[in-house]
C-alpha positions in Angstrom: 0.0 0.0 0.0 2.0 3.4 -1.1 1.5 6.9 1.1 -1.5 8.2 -1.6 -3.8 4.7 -0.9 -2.9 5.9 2.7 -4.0 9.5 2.7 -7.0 8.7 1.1 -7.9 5.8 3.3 -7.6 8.8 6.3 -9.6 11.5 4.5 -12.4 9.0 3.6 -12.8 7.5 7.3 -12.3 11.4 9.0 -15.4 12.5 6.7 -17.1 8.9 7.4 -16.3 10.0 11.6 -17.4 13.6 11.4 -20.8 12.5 9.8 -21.6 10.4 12.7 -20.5 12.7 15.2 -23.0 15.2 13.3 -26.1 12.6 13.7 -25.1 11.6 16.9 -25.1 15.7 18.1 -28.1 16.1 16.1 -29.9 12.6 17.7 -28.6 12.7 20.6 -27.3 16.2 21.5 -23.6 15.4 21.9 -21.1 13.6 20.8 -20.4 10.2 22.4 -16.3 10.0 24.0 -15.8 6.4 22.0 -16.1 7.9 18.4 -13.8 10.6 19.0 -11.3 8.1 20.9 -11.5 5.6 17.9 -10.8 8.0 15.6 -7.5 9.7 17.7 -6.4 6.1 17.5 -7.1 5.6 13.7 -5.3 9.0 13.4 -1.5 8.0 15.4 -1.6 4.4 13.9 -2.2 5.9 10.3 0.4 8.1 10.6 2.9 5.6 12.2 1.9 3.3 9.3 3.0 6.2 7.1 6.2 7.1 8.8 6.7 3.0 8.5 6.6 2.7 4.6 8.0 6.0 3.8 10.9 6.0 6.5 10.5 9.6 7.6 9.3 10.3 11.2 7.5 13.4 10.1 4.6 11.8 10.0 3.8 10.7 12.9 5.7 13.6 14.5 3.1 15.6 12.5 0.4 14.3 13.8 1.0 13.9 17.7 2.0 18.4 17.2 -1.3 19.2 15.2 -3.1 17.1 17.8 -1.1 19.1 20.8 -1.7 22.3 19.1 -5.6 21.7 17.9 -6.5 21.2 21.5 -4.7 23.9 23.3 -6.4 26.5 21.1 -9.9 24.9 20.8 -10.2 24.1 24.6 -9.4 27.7 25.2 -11.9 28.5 22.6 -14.7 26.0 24.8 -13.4 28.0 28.0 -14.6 30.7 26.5 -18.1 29.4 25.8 -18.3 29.4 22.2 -18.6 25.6 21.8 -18.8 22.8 23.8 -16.6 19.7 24.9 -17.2 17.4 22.4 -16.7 19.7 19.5 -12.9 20.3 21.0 -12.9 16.6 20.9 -13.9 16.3 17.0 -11.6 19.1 16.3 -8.4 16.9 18.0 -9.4 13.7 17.0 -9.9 15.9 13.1 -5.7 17.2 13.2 -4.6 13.8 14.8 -5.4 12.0 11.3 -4.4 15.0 8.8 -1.8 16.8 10.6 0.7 19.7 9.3 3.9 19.5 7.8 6.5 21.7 9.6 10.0 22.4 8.4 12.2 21.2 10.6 15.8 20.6 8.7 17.2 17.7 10.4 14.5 15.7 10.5 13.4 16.2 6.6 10.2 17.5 7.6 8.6 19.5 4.4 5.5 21.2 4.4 2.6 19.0 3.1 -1.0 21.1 3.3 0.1 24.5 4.7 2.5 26.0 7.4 0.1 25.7 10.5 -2.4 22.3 11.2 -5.0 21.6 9.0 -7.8 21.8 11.5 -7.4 25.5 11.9 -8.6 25.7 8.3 -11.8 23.8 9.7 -12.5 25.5 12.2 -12.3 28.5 10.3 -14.1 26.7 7.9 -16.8 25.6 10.6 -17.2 29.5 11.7 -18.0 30.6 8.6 -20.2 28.5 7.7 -22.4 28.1 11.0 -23.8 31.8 10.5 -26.3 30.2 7.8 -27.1 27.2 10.0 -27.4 30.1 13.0 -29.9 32.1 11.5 -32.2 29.2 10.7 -32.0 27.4 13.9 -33.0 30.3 15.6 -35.5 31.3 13.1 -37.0 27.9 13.3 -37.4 28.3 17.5 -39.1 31.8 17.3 -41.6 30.7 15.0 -42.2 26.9 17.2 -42.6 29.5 19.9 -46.0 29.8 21.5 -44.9 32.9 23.5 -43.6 34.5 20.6 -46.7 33.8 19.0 -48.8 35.3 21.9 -46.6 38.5 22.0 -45.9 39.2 18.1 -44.8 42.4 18.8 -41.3 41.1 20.2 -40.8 41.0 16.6 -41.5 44.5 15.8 -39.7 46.3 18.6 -36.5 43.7 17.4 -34.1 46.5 18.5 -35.5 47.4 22.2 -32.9 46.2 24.3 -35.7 44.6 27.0 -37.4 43.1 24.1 -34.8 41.3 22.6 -33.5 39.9 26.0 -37.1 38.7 26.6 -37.8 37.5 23.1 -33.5 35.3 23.3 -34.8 34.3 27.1 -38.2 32.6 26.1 -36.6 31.3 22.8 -33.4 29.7 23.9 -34.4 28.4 27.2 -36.7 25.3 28.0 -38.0 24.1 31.2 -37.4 20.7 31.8 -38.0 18.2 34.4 -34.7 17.2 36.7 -35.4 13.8 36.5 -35.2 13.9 32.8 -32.0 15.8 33.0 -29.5 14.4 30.6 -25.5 14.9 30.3 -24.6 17.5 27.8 -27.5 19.7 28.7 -26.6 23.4 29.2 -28.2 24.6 32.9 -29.4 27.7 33.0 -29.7 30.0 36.0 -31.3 28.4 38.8 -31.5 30.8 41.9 -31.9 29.3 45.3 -31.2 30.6 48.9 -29.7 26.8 50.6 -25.6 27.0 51.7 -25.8 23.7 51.8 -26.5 23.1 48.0 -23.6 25.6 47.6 -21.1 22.9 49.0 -22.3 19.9 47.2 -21.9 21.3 44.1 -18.7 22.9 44.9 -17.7 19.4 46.4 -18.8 17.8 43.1 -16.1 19.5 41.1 -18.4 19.2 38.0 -18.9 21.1 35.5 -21.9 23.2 37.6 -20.7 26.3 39.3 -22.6 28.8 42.0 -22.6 32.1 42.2 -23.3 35.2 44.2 -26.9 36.8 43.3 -27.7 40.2 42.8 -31.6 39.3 43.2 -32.8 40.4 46.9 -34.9 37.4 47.0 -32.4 34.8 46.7 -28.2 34.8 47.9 -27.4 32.5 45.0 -27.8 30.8 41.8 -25.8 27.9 40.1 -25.6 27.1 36.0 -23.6 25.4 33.6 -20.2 26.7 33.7 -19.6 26.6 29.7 -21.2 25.2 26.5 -20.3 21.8 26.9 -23.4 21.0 29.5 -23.8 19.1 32.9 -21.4 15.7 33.1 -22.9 12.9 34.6 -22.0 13.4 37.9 -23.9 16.9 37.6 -27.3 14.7 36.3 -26.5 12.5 39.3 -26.4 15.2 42.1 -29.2 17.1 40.9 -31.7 14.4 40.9 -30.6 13.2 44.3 -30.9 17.2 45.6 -34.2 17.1 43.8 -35.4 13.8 45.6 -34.0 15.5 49.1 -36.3 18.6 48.2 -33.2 20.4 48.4 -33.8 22.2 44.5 -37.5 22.4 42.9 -38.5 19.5 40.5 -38.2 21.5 37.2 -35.3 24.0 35.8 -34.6 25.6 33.0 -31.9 24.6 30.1 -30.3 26.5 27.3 -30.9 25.0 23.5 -27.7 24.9 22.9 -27.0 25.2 18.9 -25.5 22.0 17.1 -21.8 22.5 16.0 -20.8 19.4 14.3 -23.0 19.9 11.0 -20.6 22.8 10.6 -18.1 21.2 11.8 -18.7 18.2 8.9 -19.2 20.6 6.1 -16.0 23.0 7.4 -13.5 20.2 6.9 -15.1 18.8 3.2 -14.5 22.1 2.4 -11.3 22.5 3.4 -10.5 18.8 1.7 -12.0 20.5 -1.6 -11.3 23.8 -1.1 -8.9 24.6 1.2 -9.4 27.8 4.0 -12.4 29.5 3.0 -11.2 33.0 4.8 -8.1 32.4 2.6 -10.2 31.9 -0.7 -12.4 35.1 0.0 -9.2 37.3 0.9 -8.0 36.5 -2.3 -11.2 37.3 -4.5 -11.5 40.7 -2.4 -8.0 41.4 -3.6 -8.5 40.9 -7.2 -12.0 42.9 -7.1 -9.8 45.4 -6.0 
């Protein structure tokens, strides 16, 4: 099997991967830890199998760096709350299989797609292309919405500042039962007045965090502490402080927008195309 057969054996099963992540987020509302573990696997043995029959380390050496590099920056990204966890995961797993190439002399490393990792074209890719997917998703909610539909003129006074926070707070929020609480949801404010609730969710070093209300009726109130939702052990200790009376039966979660179709279409792009922001820099310039 030469390196082309191999290349092309990785793009096909990275598309094949970043489909099912995209039905599994779609389905299921994330995207499960085994996919993106299988395909980080599929990604170093490829690419040790490549430094194997060509005889250069750069390969492999590629790979392990653009997975490194991919997750530094798109964890700090998810720290910031503009995805969530298993979209940093898809990212990595992503730049494991189709690295860089970086010139490093000694070793005979030569670029091979560009001078930084592949996956940043993606997610610039991903970015771009989400605003479309955006605008419809949210689209879509206002017009499911019965409050919107009992209040039509949200829509007409768009630009009032309390209008438009009540018309995003009754559209992207959904009140759901805690026993039906599931891991990945996004928890949104949920004020209470109990210390005691304060320590077990401090204690439970999840992915819940309390803090300090302004409201005069109640001291505190906890929520999701970024975009990638409760874990487990957050769905765990809010039923049991539901079933101790300790929180209210019901609170309120964000509808939290599906990355991973962007995600999916960012990288065929960037297999096709290349970086999109790259392509329209250079059509502005000859315009001009």
């Amino acid at each position: 099997m030469n390196f082309s057969s191999i290349f092309l054996i990785q793009i096909i099963v990275t598309v094949l991967f970043s489909i099912l992540a995209t039905i599994f987020d779609l389905k299921k509302n994330f995207v499960p830890d085994w996919l993106n573990n299988l395909l980080v696997a599929f990604g170093l043995s490829s690419n040790l199998i490549l430094t194997m029959v060509t005889s250069n380390v750069k390969f492999i050496l590629a790979s392990i760096i653009s997975m490194l590099i991919t997750y530094a920056i798109s964890y700090l990204l998810w720290q910031l709350h503009l995805w969530g966890g298993g979209d940093v995961k898809l990212f990595t797993s992503i730049a494991t299989v189709i690295p860089f190439g970086i010139n490093i002399e000694f070793l005979n490393i030569f670029p091979l797609l560009s001078v930084y990792p592949f996956t940043f074209s993606v997610i610039l890719n991903s970015i771009l292309v989400s605003f479309p997917f955006l605008v419809v998703f949210t689209t879509r909610l206002i017009i499911k919405n019965k409050f919107i539909k009992d209040n039509a003129d949200l829509l007409i006074n768009i630009f009032n500042y309390n209008a438009l926070r009540l018309l995003i707070k009754n559209t992207l929020n959904k009140p759901v039962k805690v026993k039906d609480l599931e891991e990945g949801m996004i928890v949104n404010k949920y004020s209470f007045n109990d210390d005691h609730v304060c320590q077990l969710i401090e204690e439970s070093n999840g992915n819940l965090k309390v803090y300090k209300s302004k409201d005069k009726e109640f001291k505190y109130y906890f929520k999701s502490r970024s975009a990638g939702g409760i874990t487990q052990r957050d769905v765990t200790l809010l039923k049991v402080m539901c079933a101790q009376k300790f929180i209210s039966d019901s609170l309120c979660i964000k509808l939290g927008f599906p990355f991973t179709p962007s995600i999916m279409i960012g990288l065929i792009i960037a297999l096709s195309y290349g970086d999109l922001m790259m392509l329209i820099t250079k059509n502005l310039v000859l315009v001009i």
